[in-house]
ZADOBA-970328 format. One record per residue (C-alpha): x, y, z; residue in three letters. Coordinates in nm, 2 decimals, m for minus. Layout:
# residues N
{{X, Y, Z}, 'Ala'}
...
END
This chain:
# residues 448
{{0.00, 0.00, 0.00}, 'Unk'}
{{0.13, 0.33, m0.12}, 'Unk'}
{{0.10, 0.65, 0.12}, 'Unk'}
{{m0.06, 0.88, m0.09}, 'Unk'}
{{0.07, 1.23, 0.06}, 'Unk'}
{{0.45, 1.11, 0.04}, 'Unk'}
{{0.47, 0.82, m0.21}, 'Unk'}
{{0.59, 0.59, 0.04}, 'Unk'}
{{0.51, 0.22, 0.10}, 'Unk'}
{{0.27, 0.21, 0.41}, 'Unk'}
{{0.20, m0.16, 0.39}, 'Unk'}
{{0.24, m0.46, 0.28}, 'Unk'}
{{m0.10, m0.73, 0.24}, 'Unk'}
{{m0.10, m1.09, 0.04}, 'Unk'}
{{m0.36, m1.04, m0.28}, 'Unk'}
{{m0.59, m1.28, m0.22}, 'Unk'}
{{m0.70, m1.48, m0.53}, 'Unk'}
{{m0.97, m1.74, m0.64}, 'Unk'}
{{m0.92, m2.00, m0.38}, 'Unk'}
{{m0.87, m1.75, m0.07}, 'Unk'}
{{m1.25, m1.60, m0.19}, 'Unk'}
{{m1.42, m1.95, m0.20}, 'Unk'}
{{m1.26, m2.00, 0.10}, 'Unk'}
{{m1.39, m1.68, 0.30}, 'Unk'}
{{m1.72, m1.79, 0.12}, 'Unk'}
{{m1.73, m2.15, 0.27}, 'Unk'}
{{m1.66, m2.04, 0.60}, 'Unk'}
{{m1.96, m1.74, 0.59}, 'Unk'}
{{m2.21, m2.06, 0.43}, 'Unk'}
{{m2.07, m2.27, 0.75}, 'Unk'}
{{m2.17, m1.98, 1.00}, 'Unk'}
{{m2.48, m1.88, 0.81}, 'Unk'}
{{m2.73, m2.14, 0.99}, 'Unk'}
{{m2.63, m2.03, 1.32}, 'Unk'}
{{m2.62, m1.65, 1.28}, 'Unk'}
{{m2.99, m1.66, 1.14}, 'Unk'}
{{m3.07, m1.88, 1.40}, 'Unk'}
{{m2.97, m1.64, 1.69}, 'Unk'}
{{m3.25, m1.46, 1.86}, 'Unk'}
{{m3.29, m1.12, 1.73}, 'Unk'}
{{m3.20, m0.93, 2.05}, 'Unk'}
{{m2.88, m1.11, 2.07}, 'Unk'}
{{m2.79, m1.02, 1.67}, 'Unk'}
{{m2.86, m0.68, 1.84}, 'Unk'}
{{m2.63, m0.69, 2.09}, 'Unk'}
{{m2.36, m0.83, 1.86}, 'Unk'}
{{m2.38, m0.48, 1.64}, 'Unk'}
{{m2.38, m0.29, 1.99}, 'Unk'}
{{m2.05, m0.42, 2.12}, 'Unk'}
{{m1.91, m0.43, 1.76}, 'Unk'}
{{m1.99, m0.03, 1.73}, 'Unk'}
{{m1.86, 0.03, 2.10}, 'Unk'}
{{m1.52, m0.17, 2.02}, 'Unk'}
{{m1.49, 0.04, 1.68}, 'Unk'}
{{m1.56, 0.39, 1.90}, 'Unk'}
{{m1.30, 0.27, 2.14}, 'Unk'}
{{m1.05, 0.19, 1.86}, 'Unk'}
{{m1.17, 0.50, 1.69}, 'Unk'}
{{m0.84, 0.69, 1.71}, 'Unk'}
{{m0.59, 0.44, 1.55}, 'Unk'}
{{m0.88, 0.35, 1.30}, 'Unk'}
{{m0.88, 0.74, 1.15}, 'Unk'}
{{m0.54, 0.76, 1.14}, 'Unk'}
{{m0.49, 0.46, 0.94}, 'Unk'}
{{m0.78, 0.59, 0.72}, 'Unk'}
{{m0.62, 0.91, 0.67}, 'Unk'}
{{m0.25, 0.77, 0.56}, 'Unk'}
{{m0.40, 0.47, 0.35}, 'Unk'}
{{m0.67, 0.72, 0.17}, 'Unk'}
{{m0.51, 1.02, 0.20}, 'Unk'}
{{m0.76, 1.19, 0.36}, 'Unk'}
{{m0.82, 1.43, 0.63}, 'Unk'}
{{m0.80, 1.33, 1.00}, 'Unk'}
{{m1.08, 1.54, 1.08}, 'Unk'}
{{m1.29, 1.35, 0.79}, 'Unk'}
{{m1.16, 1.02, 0.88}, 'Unk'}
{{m1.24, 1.08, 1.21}, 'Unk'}
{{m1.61, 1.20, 1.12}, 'Unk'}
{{m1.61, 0.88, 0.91}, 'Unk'}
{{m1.58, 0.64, 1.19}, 'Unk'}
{{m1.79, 0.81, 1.43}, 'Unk'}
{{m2.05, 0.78, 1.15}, 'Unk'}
{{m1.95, 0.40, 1.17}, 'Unk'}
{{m1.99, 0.40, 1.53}, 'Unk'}
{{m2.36, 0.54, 1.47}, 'Unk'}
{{m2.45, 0.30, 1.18}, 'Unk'}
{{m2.42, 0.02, 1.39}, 'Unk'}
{{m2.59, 0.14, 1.69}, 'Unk'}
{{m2.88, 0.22, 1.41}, 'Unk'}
{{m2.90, m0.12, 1.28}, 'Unk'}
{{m2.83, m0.31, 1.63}, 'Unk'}
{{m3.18, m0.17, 1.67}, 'Unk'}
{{m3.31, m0.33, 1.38}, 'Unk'}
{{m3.30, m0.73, 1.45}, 'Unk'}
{{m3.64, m0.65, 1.62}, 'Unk'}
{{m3.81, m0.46, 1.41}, 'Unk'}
{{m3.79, m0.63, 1.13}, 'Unk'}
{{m4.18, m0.68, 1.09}, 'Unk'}
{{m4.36, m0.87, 0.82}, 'Unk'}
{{m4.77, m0.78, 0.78}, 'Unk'}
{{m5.11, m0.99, 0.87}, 'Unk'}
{{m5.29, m0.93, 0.57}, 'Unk'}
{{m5.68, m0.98, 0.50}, 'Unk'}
{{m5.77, m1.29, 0.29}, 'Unk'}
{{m6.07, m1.56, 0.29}, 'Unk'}
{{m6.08, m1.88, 0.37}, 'Unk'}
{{m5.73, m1.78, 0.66}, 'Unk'}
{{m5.46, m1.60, 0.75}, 'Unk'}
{{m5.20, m1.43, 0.56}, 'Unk'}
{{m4.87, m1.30, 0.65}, 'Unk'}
{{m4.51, m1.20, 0.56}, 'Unk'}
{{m4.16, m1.23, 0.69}, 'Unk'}
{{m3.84, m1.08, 0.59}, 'Unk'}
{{m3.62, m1.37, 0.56}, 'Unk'}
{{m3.24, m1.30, 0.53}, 'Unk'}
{{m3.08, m1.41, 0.22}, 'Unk'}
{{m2.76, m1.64, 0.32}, 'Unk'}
{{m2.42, m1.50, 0.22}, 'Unk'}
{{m2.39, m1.14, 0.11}, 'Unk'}
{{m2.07, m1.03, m0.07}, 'Unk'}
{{m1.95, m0.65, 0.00}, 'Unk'}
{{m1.72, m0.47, m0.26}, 'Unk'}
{{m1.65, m0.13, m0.17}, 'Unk'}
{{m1.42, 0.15, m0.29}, 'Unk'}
{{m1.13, 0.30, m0.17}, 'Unk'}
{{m1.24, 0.65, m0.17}, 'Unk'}
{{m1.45, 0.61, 0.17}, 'Unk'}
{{m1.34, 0.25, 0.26}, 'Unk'}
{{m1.45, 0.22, 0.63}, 'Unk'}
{{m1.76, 0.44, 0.59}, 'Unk'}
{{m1.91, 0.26, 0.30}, 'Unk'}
{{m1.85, m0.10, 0.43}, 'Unk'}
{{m2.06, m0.01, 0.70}, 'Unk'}
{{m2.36, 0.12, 0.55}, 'Unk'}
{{m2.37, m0.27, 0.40}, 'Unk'}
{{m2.20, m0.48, 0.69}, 'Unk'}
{{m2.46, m0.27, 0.92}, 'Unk'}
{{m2.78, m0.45, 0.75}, 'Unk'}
{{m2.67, m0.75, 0.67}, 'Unk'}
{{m2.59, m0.86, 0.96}, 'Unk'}
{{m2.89, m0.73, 1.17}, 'Unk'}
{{m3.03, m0.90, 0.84}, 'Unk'}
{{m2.94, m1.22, 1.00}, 'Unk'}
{{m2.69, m1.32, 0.67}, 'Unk'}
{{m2.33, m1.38, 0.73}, 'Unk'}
{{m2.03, m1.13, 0.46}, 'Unk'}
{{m1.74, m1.17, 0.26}, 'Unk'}
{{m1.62, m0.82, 0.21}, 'Unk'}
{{m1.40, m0.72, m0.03}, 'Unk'}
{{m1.23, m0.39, 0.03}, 'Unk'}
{{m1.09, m0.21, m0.26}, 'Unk'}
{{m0.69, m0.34, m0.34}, 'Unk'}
{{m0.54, 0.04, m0.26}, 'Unk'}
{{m0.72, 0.08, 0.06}, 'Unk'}
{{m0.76, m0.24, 0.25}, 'Unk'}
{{m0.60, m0.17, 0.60}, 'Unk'}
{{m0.92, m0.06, 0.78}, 'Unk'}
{{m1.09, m0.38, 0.66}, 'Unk'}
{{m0.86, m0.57, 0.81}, 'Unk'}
{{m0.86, m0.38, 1.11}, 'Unk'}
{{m1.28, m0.44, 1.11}, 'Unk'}
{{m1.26, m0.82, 1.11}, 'Unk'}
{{m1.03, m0.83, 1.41}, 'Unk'}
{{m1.25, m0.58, 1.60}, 'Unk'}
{{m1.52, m0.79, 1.50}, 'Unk'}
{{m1.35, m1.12, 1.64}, 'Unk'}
{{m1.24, m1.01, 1.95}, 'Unk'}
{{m1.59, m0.83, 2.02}, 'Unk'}
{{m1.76, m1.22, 1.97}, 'Unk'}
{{m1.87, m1.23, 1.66}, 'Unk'}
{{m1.91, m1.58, 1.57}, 'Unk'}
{{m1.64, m1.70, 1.37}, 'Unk'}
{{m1.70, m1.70, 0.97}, 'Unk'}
{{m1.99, m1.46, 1.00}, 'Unk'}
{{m1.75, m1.16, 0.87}, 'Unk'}
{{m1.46, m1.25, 0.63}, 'Unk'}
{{m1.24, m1.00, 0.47}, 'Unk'}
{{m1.01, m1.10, 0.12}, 'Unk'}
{{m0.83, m0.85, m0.03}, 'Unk'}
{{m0.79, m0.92, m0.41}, 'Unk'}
{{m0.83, m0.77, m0.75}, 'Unk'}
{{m1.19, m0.67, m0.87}, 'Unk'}
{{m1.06, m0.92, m1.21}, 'Unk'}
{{m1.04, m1.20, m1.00}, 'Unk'}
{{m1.17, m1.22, m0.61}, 'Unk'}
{{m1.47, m1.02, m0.71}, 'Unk'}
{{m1.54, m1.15, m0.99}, 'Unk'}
{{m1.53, m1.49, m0.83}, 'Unk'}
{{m1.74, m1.38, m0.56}, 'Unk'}
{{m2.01, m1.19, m0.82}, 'Unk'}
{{m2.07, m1.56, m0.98}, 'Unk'}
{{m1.99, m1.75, m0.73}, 'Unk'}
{{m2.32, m2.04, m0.66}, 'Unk'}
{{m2.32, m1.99, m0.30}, 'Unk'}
{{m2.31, m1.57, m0.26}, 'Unk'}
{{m2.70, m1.52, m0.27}, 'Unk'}
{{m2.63, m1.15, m0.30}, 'Unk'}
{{m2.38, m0.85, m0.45}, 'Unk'}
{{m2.38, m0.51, m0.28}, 'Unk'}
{{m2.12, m0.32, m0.47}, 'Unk'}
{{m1.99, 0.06, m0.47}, 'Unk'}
{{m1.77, 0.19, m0.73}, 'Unk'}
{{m1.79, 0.32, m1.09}, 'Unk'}
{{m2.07, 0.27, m1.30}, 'Unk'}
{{m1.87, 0.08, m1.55}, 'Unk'}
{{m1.72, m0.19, m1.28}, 'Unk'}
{{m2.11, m0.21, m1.19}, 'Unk'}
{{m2.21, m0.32, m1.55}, 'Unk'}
{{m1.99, m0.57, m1.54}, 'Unk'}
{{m2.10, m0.71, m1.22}, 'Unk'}
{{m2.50, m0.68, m1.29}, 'Unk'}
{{m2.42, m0.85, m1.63}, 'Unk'}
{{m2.22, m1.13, m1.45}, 'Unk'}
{{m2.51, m1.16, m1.14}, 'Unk'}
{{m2.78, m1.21, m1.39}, 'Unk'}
{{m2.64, m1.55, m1.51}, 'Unk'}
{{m2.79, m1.65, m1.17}, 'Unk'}
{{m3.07, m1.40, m1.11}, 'Unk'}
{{m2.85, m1.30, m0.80}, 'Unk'}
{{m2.96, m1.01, m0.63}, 'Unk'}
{{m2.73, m0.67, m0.63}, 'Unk'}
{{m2.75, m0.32, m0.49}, 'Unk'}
{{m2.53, m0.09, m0.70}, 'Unk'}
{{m2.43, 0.27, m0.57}, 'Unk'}
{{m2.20, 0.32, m0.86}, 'Unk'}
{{m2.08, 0.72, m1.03}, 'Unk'}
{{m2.24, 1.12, m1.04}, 'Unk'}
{{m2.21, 1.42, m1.21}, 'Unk'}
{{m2.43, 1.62, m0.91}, 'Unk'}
{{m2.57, 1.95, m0.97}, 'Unk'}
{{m2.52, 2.20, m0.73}, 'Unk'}
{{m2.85, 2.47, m0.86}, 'Unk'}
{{m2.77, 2.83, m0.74}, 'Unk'}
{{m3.08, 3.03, m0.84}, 'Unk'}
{{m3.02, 3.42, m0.81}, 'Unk'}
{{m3.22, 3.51, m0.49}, 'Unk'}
{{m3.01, 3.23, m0.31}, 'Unk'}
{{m2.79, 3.32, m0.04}, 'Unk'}
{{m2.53, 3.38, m0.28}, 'Unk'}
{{m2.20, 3.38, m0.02}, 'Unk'}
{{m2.34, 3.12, 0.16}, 'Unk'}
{{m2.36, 2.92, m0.11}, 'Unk'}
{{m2.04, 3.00, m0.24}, 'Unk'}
{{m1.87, 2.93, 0.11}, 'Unk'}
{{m2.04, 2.58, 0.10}, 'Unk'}
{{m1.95, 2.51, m0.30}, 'Unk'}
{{m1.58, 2.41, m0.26}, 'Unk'}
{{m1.60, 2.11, m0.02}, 'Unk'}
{{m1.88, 2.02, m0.17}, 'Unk'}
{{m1.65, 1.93, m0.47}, 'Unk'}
{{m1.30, 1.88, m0.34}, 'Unk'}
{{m1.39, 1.72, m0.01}, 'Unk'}
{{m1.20, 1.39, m0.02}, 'Unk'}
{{m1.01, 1.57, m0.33}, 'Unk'}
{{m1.32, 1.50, m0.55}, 'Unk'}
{{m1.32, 1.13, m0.51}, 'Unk'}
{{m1.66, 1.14, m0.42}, 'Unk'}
{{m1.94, 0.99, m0.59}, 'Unk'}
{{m2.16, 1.31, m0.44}, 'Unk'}
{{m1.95, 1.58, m0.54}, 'Unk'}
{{m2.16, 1.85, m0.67}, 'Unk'}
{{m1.90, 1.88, m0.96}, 'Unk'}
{{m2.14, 2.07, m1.19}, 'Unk'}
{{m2.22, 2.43, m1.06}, 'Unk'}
{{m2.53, 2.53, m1.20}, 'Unk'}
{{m2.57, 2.95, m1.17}, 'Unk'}
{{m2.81, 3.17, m1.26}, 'Unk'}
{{m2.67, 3.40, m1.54}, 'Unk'}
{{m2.78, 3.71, m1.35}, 'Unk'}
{{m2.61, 3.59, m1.05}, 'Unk'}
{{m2.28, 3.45, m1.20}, 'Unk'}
{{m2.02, 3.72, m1.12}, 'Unk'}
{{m2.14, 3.78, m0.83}, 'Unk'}
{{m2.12, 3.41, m0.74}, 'Unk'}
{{m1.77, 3.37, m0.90}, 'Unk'}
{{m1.62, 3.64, m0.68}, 'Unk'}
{{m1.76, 3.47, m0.35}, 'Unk'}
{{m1.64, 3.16, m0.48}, 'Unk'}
{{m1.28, 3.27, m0.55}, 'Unk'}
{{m1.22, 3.37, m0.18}, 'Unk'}
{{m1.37, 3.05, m0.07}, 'Unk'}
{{m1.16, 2.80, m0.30}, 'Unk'}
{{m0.82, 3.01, m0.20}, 'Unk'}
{{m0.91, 2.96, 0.12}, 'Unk'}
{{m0.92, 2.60, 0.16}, 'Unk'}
{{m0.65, 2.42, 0.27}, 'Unk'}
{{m0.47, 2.17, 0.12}, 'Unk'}
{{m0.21, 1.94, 0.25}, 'Unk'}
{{m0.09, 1.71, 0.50}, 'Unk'}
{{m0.34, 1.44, 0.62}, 'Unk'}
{{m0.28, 1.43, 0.93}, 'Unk'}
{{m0.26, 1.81, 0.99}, 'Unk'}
{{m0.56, 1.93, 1.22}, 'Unk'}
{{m0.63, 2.23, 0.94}, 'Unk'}
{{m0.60, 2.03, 0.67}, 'Unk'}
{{m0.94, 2.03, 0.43}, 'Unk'}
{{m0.79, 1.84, 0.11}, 'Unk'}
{{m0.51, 1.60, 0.07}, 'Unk'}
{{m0.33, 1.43, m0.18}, 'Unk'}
{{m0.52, 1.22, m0.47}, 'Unk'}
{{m0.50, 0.80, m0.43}, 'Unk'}
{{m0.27, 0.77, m0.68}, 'Unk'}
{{m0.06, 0.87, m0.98}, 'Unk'}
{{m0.27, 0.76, m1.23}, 'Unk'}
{{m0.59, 0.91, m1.07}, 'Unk'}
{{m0.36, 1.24, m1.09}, 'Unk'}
{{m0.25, 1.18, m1.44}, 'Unk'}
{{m0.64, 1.12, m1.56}, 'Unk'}
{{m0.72, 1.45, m1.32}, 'Unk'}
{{m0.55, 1.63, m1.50}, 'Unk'}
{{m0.62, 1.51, m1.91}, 'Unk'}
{{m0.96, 1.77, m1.82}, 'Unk'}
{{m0.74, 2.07, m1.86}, 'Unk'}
{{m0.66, 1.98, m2.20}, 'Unk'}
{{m0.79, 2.13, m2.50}, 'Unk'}
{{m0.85, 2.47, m2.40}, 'Unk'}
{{m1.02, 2.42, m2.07}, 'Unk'}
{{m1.11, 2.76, m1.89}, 'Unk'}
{{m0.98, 2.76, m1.55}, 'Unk'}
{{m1.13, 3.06, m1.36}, 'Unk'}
{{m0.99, 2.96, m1.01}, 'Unk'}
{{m0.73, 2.77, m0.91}, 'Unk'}
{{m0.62, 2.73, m0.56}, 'Unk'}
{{m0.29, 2.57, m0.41}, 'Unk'}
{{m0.12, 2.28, m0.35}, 'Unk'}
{{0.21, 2.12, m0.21}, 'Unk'}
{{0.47, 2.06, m0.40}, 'Unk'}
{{0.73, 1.78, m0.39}, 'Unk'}
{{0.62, 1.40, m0.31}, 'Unk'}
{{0.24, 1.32, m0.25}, 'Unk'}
{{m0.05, 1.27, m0.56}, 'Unk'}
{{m0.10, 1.65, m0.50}, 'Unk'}
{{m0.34, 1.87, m0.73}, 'Unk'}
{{m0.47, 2.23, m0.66}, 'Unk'}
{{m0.87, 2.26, m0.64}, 'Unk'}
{{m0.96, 2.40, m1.00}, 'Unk'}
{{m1.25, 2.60, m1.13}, 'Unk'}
{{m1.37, 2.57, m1.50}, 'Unk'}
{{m1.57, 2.86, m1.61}, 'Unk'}
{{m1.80, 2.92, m1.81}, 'Unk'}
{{m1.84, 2.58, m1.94}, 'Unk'}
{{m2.11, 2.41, m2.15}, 'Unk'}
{{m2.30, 2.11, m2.00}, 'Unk'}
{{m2.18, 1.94, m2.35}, 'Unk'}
{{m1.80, 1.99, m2.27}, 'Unk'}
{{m1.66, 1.68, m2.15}, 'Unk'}
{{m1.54, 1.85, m1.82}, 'Unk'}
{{m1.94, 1.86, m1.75}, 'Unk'}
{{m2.02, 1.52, m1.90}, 'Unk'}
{{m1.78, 1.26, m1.72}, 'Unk'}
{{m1.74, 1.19, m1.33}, 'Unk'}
{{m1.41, 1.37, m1.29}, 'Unk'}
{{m1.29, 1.21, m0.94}, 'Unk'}
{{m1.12, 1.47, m0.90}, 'Unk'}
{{m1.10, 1.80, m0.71}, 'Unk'}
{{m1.24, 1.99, m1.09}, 'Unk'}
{{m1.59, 2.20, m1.08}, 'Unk'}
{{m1.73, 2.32, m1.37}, 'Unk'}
{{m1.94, 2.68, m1.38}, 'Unk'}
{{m2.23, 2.63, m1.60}, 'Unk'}
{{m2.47, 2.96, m1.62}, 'Unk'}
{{m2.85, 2.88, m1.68}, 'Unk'}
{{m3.11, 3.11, m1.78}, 'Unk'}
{{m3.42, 3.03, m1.55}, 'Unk'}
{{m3.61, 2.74, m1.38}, 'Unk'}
{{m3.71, 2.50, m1.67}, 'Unk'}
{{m3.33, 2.57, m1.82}, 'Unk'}
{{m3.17, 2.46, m1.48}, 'Unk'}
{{m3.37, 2.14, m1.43}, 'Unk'}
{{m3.35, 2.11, m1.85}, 'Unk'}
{{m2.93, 2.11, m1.78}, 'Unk'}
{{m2.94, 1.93, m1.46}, 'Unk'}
{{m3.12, 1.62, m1.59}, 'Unk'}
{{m2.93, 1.59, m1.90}, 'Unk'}
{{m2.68, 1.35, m1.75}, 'Unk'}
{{m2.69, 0.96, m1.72}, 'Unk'}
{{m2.62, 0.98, m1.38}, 'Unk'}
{{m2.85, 1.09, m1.06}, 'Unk'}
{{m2.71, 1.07, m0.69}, 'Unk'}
{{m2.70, 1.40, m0.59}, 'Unk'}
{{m2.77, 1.74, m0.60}, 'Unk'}
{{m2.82, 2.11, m0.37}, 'Unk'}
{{m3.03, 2.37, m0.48}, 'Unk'}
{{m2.99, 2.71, m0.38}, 'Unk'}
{{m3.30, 2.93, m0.33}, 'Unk'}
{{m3.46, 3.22, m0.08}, 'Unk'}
{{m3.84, 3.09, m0.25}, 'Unk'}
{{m3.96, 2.74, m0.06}, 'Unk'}
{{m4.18, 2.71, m0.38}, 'Unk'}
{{m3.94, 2.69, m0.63}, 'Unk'}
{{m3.69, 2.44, m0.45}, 'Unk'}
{{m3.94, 2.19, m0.35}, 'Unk'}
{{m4.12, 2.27, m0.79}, 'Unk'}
{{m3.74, 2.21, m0.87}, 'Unk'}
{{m3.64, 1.91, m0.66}, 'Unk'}
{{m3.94, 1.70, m0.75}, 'Unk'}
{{m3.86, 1.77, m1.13}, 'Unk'}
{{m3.49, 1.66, m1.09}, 'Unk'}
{{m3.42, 1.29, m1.21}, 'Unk'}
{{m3.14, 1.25, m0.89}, 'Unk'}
{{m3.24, 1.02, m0.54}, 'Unk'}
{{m3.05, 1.26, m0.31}, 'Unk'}
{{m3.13, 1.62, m0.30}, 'Unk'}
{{m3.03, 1.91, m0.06}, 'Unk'}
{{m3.21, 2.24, m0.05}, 'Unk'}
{{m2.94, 2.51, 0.10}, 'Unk'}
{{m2.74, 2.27, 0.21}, 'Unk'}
{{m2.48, 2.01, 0.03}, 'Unk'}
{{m2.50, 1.72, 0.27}, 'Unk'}
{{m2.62, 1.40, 0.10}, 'Unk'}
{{m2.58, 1.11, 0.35}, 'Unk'}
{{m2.77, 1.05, 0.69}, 'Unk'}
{{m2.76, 0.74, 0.87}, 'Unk'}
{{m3.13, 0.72, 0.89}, 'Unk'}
{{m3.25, 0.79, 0.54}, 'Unk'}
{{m3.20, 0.62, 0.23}, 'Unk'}
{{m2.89, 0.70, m0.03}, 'Unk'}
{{m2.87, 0.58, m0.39}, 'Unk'}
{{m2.92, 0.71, m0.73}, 'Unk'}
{{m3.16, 0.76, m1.01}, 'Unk'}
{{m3.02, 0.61, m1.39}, 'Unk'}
{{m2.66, 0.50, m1.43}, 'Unk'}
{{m2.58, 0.56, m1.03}, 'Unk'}
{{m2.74, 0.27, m0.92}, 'Unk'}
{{m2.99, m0.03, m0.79}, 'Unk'}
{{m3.10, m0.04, m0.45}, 'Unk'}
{{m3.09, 0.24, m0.12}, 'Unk'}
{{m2.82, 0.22, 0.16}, 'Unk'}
{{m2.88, 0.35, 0.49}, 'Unk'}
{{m3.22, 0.41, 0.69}, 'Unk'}
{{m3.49, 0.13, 0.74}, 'Unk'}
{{m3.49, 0.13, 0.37}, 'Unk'}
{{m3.15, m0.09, 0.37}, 'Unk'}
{{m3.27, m0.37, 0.51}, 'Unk'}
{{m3.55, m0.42, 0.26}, 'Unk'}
{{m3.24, m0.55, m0.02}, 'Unk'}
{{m3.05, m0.76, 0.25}, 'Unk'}
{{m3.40, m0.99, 0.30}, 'Unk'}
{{m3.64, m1.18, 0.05}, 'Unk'}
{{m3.98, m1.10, 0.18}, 'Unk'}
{{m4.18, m1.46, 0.18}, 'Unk'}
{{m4.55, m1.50, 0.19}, 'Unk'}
{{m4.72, m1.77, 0.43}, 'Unk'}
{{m5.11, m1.87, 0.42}, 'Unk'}
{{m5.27, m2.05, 0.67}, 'Unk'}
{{m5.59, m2.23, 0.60}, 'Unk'}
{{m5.83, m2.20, 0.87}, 'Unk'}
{{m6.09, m2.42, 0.68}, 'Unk'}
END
């Protein structure tokens, strides 16, 4: 594992391959029977001590979050207090998970949510701890037993999970970790005959390939894959509040966010004004070292992230802004500004992963939901607005699952995240979660 901010070696971790995954699989099938068979409450209290253990370790888990990724501490540390509260969420779950009487002749009719058997996590390396427990959370209060899969460039927290998790008491086998290529461990684990289910986040190509490999099988999947948000600033918006909020709403985590609001819509009227606001507030962040309490931005994860970062400042892009960045050894690049752009230039088009925001002026209301929508994605999205009217009239018309009004926050613990389109299948977070970690069977009883 490469340090991102100095281009050191960090770590060192075997790569799993094909026999290591049907390994962690067998074991997870061998625990299964037990783990659904544990009374609820207990399944409860397993998630309680598991998120009490995590808060405990909470300081050696950001750290390690912060070199591997290359984040902030003071994200990393939000991060796993947010894992900390995911699992208290879900520990409350076990039971609550209600199935219905319903009204038939001739009997009784009701449903239970059933759990599925073993559930295979693959998540990113852009918010590795974070986003494996959104899925570990539900699946286990699910009653199923996991294989996860962390990302090859960030796997160290993983690890770091399943120990917690074994010397909290979690049964043995009911969470495995491998760490191997997407090629070849996840791969294996999408077709494998025993995995009844695929939870995958990452790029909306990787999750092609993995619904296209899960439908050999009909096995179920939940995709949270790539954005291309809109961040709507109407005119009679709060303009430098906005504008104060903007940047990290792009460049947090360097832009290697699924959420970023990397497409700035603004209303022509309001644009310089905007654009000055928005200077002061992109100069202003700080970029640097991870581990530095001030620190807002660090490094990218890698070289070629960098190198692919920077191919959207080709061919006559218009930077407007451009703020700093270290020099010397780390995947550094300075928070960037396109402006104006058109939502046809590729900078607007593509998920950039990258700390780039493009400036895109629009005329009125039916223009900015016209722009907004004309994307395959649909994760995210702000809009900016003094009149209640028009945000609610505009967020009903946008084709995007997560939507903000004056604010850029996108993920709660107790509401549903996912996408519209090409980001995704399937809701993480909130009760809605546990509905894709159960089948939900159907039982009549004649009374005839």
């Amino acid at each position: 594992m490469i340090e991102p901010a100095t281009e050191k070696v960090l770590a060192e971790v075997p790569e799993a391959g094909v026999d290591d995954a049907d390994r962690a699989v067998a074991r997870a099938k061998a625990a299964y029977p037990a783990w659904r068979a544990m009374a609820p409450r207990d399944r409860g209290n397993a998630l309680r001590r598991l998120a009490a253990a995590v808060e405990r370790e909470a300081g050696k888990l950001a750290t390690l979050e912060a070199r591997n990724v290359g984040k902030p501490i003071s994200d990393a540390r939000g991060e796993v207090a947010m894992m900390v509260d995911v699992f208290n969420y879900f520990a409350g779950a076990p039971e609550r998970l209600f199935g219905k009487t319903i009204p038939v002749a001739g009997g009784v009719d009701m449903t239970f949510r059933e759990p599925l058997g073993v559930v295979a996590l693959i998540v990113p390396w852009n918010f590795p701890l974070a986003i494996a427990s959104w899925k570990v959370g539900p699946a286990l209060a699910a009653g199923n037993t996991i294989v996860l899969k962390p990302a090859t460039l960030t796997p160290l927290t993983a690890i770091e999970l399943e120990r917690i998790a074994l010397e909290t008491g979690l049964p043995e086998g009911v969470l495995n970790v491998v760490v191997g290529a997407g090629r070849t461990v996840g791969e294996r684990l999408v077709q494998h005959p025993d995995v009844a289910k695929v939870a995958f986040t990452g790029s909306t190509e990787v999750g092609k390939r993995i619904g296209q490999l899960a439908a050999a099988s009909i096995k179920r999947v939940t995709l949270e894959l790539g954005g291309k948000s809109a961040n709507i600033v109407f005119a009679d918006a709060d303009l430098e509040k906005a504008a104060a909020s903007a940047p990290l709403a792009v460049f947090g985590n360097a832009g290697q966010d699924c959420c970023a609001r990397s497409r700035i819509l603004v209303e022509r009227s309001a644009v310089d004004r905007f654009m000055r606001a928005l200077e002061a507030s992109v100069k202003a962040l700080k970029v640097g070292d991870p581990l530095d309490e001030k620190t807002e931005m660090g490094p990218l994860i890698s070289a070629d992230q960098r190198e692919k970062v920077a191919s959207y400042l080709e061919d006559g892009a218009r930077v407007a802004i451009r703020g700093s960045a270290p020099d010397g050894p780390g995947y550094w690049f300075p928070p960037t500004v396109l402006s104006p752009v058109a939502n046809t230039d590729r900078a607007a088009r593509e998920e950039i992963f990258g700390p780039i925001a493009a400036v895109i002026p629009f005329e009125d209301e039916a223009d900015a939901i016209r722009i907004a929508n004309d994307t395959v994605y649909g994760l995210s999205g702000s809009i900016w607005t003094g009149n209640a009217g028009r945000a609610m009239r505009v967020a009903r018309a946008l084709e995007t699952g997560t939507i903000s009004i004056n604010s850029n926050n996108s993920v709660r613990v107790t509401t549903p995240f996912g996408g519209f389109k090409q980001s995704g299948i399937g809701r993480e977070l909130g009760p809605h979660a546990l509905e894709h970690y159960t089948e939900l069977k159907n039982i009549f009883l004649s009374t005839t």
